[in-house]
N, C-alpha and C positions, 0 to 999 in steps of 0.2 A: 504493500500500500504506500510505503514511504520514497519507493522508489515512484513509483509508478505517478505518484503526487505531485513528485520532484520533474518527471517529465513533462505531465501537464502543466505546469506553470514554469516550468523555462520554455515551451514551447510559446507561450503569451509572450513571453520575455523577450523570446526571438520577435515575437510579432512587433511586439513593440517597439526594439529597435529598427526594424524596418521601416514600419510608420516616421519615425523620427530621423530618418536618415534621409527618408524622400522630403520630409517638411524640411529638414535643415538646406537639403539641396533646391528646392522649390523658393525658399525664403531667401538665400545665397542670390539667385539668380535673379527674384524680382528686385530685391534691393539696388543690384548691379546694374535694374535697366533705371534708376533711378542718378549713378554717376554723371556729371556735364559730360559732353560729345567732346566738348576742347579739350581735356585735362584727359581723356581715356581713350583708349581705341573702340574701334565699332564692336557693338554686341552682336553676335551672331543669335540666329532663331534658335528658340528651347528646345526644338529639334531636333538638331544638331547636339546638343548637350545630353540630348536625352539618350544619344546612342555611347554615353559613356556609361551605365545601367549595367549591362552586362557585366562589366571588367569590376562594381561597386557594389553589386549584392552579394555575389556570393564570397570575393572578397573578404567584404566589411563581414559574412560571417562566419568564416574559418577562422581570422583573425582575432573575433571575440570567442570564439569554442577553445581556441590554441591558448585562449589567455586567461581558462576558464571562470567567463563569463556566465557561461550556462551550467554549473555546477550550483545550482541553487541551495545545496542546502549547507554548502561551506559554511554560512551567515557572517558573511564579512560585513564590514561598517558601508555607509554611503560613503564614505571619504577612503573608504579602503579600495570601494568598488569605482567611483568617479578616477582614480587614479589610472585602475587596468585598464579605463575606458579609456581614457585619454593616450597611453601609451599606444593600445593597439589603433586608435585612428591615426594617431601619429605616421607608425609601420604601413597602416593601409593608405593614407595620405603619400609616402613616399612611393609605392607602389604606382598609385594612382600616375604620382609627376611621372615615372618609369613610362606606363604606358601608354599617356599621349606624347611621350618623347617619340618613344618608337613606333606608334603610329601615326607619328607626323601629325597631328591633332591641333596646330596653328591659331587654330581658330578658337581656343578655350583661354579665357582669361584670368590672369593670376591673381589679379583681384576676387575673380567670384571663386579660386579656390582657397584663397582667404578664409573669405567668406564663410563659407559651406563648413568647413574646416570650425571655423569658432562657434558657428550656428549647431554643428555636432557636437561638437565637447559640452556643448550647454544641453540641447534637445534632448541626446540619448541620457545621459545620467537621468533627468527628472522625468524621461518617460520609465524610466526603472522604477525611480520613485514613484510613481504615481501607481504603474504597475501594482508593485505591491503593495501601496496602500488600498488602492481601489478592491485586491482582494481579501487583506484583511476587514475593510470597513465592511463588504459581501456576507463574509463570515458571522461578523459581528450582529448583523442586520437580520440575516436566515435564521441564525442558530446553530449553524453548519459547522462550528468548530466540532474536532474529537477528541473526546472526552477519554484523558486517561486515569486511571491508579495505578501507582508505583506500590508494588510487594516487595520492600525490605526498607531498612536506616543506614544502610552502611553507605560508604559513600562512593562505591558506583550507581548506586541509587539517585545517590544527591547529583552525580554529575548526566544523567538520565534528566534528571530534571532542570536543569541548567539546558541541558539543550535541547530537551522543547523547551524551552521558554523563549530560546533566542532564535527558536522558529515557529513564532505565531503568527506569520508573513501566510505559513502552510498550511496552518487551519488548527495548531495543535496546542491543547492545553491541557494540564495537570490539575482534575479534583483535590487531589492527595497521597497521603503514603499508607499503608497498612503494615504494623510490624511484625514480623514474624517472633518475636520477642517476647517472654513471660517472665514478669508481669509487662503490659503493655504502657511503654513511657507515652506522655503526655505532652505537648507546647508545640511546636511546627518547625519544619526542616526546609531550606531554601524557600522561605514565605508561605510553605502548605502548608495545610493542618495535618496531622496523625491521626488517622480517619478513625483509627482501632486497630484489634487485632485480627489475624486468619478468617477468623469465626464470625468477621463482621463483613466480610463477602457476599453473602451469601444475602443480608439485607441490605445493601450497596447498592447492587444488582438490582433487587427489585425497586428499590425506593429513587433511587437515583438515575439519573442519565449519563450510561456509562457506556465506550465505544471497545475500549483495549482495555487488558490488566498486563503491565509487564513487571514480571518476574526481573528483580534484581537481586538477585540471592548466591548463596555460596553454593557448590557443590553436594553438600552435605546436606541442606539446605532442603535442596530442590526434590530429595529425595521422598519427602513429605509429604510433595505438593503435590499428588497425584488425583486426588481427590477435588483439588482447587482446580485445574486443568478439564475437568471432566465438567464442574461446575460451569467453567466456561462456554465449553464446548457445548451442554447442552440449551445455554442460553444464546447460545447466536453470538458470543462476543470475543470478539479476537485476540488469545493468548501469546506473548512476545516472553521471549524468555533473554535476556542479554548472557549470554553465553552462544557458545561453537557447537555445543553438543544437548542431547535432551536423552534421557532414558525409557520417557514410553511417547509411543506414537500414535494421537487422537484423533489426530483432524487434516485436511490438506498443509501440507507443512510446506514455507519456502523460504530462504534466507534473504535478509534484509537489511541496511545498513542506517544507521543515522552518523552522522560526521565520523566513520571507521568501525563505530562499535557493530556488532554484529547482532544481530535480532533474529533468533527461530522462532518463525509465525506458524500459527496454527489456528486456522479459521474454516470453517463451514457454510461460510457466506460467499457471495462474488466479492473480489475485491479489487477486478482490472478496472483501475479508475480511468482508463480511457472509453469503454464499454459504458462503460456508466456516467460519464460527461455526454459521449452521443446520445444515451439514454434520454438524457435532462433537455437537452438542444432538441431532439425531438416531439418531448414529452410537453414543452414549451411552446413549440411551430404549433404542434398541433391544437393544442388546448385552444393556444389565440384564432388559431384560424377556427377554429371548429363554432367560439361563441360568438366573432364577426356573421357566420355564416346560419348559426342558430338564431343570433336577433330577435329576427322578427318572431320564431315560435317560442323563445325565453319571455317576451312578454304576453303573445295570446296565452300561454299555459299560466303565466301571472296572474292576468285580466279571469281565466275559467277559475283559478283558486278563490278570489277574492270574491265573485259575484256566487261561489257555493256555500261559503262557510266564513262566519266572522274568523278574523285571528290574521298572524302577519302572513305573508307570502313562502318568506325562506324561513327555514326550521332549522337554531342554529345550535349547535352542541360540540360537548367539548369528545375529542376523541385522544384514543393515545399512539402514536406515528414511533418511527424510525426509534429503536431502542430506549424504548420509550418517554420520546418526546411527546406533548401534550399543543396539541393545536384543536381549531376554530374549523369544525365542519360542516359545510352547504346542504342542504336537501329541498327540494320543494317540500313543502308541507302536504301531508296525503292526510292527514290526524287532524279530529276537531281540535281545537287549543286545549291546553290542559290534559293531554292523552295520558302524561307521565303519568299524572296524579292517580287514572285510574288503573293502572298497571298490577296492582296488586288484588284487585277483585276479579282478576284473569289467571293469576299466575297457574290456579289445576288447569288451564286448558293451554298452559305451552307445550309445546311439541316438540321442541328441541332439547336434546338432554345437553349436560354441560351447563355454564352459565348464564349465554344466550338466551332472547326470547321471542321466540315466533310463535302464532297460530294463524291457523286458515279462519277464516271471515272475520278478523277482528274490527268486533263492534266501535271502536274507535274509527275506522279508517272512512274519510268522507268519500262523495259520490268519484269525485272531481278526481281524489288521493287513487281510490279502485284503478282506474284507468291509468293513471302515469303508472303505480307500479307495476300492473300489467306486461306493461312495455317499456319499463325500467326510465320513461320520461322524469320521476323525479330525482334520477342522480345525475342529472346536467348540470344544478349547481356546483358540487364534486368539479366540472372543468375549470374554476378559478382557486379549489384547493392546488390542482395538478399546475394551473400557471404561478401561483405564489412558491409550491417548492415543496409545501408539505405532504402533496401524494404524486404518485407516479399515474401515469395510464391503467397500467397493470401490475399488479401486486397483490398481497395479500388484504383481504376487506379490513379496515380499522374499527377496533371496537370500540367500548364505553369502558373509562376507568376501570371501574367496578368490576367489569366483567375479566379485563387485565385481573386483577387482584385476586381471581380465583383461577388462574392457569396453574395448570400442572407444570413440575421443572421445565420438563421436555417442551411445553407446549409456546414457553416463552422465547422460545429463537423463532418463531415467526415474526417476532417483533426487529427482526433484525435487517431487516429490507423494510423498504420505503411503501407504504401501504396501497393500493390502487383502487381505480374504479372498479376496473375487472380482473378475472384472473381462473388460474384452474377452476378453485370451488362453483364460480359462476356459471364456465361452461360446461359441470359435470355438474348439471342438478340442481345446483344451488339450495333454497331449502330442503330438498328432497333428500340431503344429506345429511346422516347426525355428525353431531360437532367434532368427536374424535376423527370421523374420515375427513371431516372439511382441514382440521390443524395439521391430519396427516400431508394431505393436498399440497397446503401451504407450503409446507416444508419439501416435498418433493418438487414445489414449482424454485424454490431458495438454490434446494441443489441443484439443480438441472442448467438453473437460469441462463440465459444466453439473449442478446439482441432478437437470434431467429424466432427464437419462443414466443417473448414477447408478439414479436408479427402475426403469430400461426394465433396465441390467445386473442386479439383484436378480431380476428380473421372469426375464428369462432364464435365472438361474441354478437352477430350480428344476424345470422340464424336465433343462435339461443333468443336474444330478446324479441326479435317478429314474433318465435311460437309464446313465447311467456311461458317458457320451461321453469318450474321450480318458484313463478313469481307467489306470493301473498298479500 
């Protein structure tokens, strides 16, 4: 994950200096045609300048790869980094004079290589800057940081924590430390707190929002931890051990690095974050396009709600998302108002075992509500969860707190992917399923997962809702 993190945001990094190489070169040139005619020779057309392009992109990015530029997660200073920058334009600036020498290029003026020249040394540094601000402020904004615990006090721990901290450019931030220690000391290590002991895992997990636990422990240590690992693994949450070696093998294992040290991962979720950035980009296209293009039926199904049943239009609730984060859920309202309240002079006639609650003809559900669920018309509001970031297209259905709080171990790595509209449970049945098969589901759609999948479930869902398989 840390690699793969590291790729996607130097690949922005690359973008970014490109942006800022053509604005410096663009800004370079217009300024130039701004020089008196008398004091300067003739400007030649942008044209002509622009057939220097080839010999300045790929250049200017070898130049910054060779001077590791895009080694993002060094975490060198701005002033460490504005430095390499300026060297390597330097080197790519003399290159540059090289090859209009030799291809006779007469016609480029050394004014606007000037120019161009100081207009880079400024441009690219603060579009780095801005780079990584703009994705930490993202971060900040979503919620999207991950969320780690550190498992030990000693002080490859401490230095585990020292460096996520000097990379929360990456997304990454430290809840706490848990001590493997009896009795368990008290007061906080590099500004965290000392969450507890071993034993306090296990309610971390559930009460908390937690993404990674990494293991910074002795060999001896570690020997212990088998049971803690297993905890992980069954909750969906990705175990890092900072050692070379591990003694039992749980989950997809792959080695990983933050600034040299070495990380064995063990995870049971996707974790190719480039897979899952196109995820988002399309998860995004689509939603916007899809409610541009809904409009007009987003409000006649408004206008049917309002003129069937007093109460608001959108039915809004809190749900619990991605390892259990806590967001703001859309529905159309299919329910007179106040449906919750009756919820409990129903509960003999739910049908679902587990915590959930469905029944067929519930007396709550209005004229207007029958028909959207039918045809699954009321989870359209759902497409501005999937544009804000807190649901996917396709994923596992997000439940109600409450209902979280009574999952079995096992059943809480479903919460480990990002929740969706749709997803297996929907096109195998949907309510027609009891809950152990639907969390089964889940978890086979988590392993499985893949871009094509996703395609093949949208693809499926589109039958299932015309017949209103499994609708209530």
């Amino acid at each position: 994950m840390i690699t793969q993190r590291t790729r996607i945001f130097s690949f922005f990094l690359f973008l970014g200096d490109l942006g800022a190489t053509a604005l410096a070169f663009s800004a370079a040139y217009l300024l130039r045609t701004f020089f008196p005619p008398a004091s300067y020779a003739e400007l030649f057309p942008f044209s002509w300048y622009a057939t220097l392009f080839p010999a300045i992109f790929p250049f200017w990015s070898l130049a910054f790869y060779t001077a590791g530029l895009y080694e993002f997660l060094e975490g060198i200073s701005f002033w460490e980094e504005t430095w390499k920058v300026f060297k390597s334009l330097l080197a790519s600036f003399l290159f540059l004079g090289f090859i209009i020498f030799a291809a006779r290029y007469q016609f480029v003026s050394r004014a606007f290589l000037l120019l161009f020249f100081i207009f880079s040394a400024v441009l690219v540094p603060l579009a780095r800057l801005l780079a990584r601000q703009l994705i930490l402020s993202r971060q900040k904004k979503a919620g999207e940081f991950r969320i780690y615990i550190i498992v030990g006090i000693e002080e490859n721990a401490r230095l585990i924590a020292r460096q996520i901290e000097r990379h929360r450019d990456l997304g990454f931030k430290v809840l706490g430390f848990l001590s493997p220690d009896e009795p368990t000391p008290e007061g906080r290590l590099e500004g965290y707190p000392i969450l507890g002991g071993l034993q306090d895992l296990t309610a971390l997990l559930e009460n908390q929002v937690v993404d990674e636990v990494i293991f910074a422990i002795s060999q001896e240590e570690l020997r212990r931890m088998e049971e803690l690992f297993l905890l992980c693994e069954e909750r969906g949450i990705t175990a890092r051990v900072v050692l070379d070696f591990f003694p039992h093998s749980i989950a997809r294992i792959h080695l990983d690095k933050l600034d040299g040290i070495p990380l064995l991962s063990f995870s049971t979720t996707p974790k190719n974050e480039l897979q899952l950035l196109l995820r988002r980009i399309a998860d995004f296209n689509i939603s916007a396009i899809l409610l541009l293009v809904l409009m007009p039926l987003l409000f006649l199904i408004a206008l049917l709600i309002r003129l069937d049943s007093p109460g608001p239009v959108l039915y809004r609730q809190t749900r619990v998302g991605l390892n259990g984060r806590k967001f703001r859920f859309y529905k159309f309202r299919s329910m007179v108002q106040g449906a919750e309240g009756l919820k409990a002079d129903l509960s003999a006639q739910n049908r679902m075992n587990g915590p959930v609650f469905k029944m067929e003809k519930d007396p709550r559900v209005t004229r207007v509500g029958r028909i959207l669920r039918k045809v699954s018309l009321d989870e359209l509001p759902q497409l501005f969860n999937v544009l804000k970031g807190d649901m996917s297209l396709v994923g596992p259905r997000p439940n109600l707190p409450e209902e979280v709080a009574q999952y079995k171990g096992w059943q809480r790595r479903r919460l480990s992917m990002k929740p969706g509209i749709t997803g297996l449970w929907q096109v195998s049945g949907r309510n027609l399923i009891d809950f152990n098969e639907w969390m089964k589901l889940d978890l086979e759609y988590i392993d499985s997962w893949s871009l094509g999948l996703d395609f093949k479930i949208l693809l499926k869902t589109i039958p299932t809702v015309l017949k209103g398989k499994g609708a209530m």
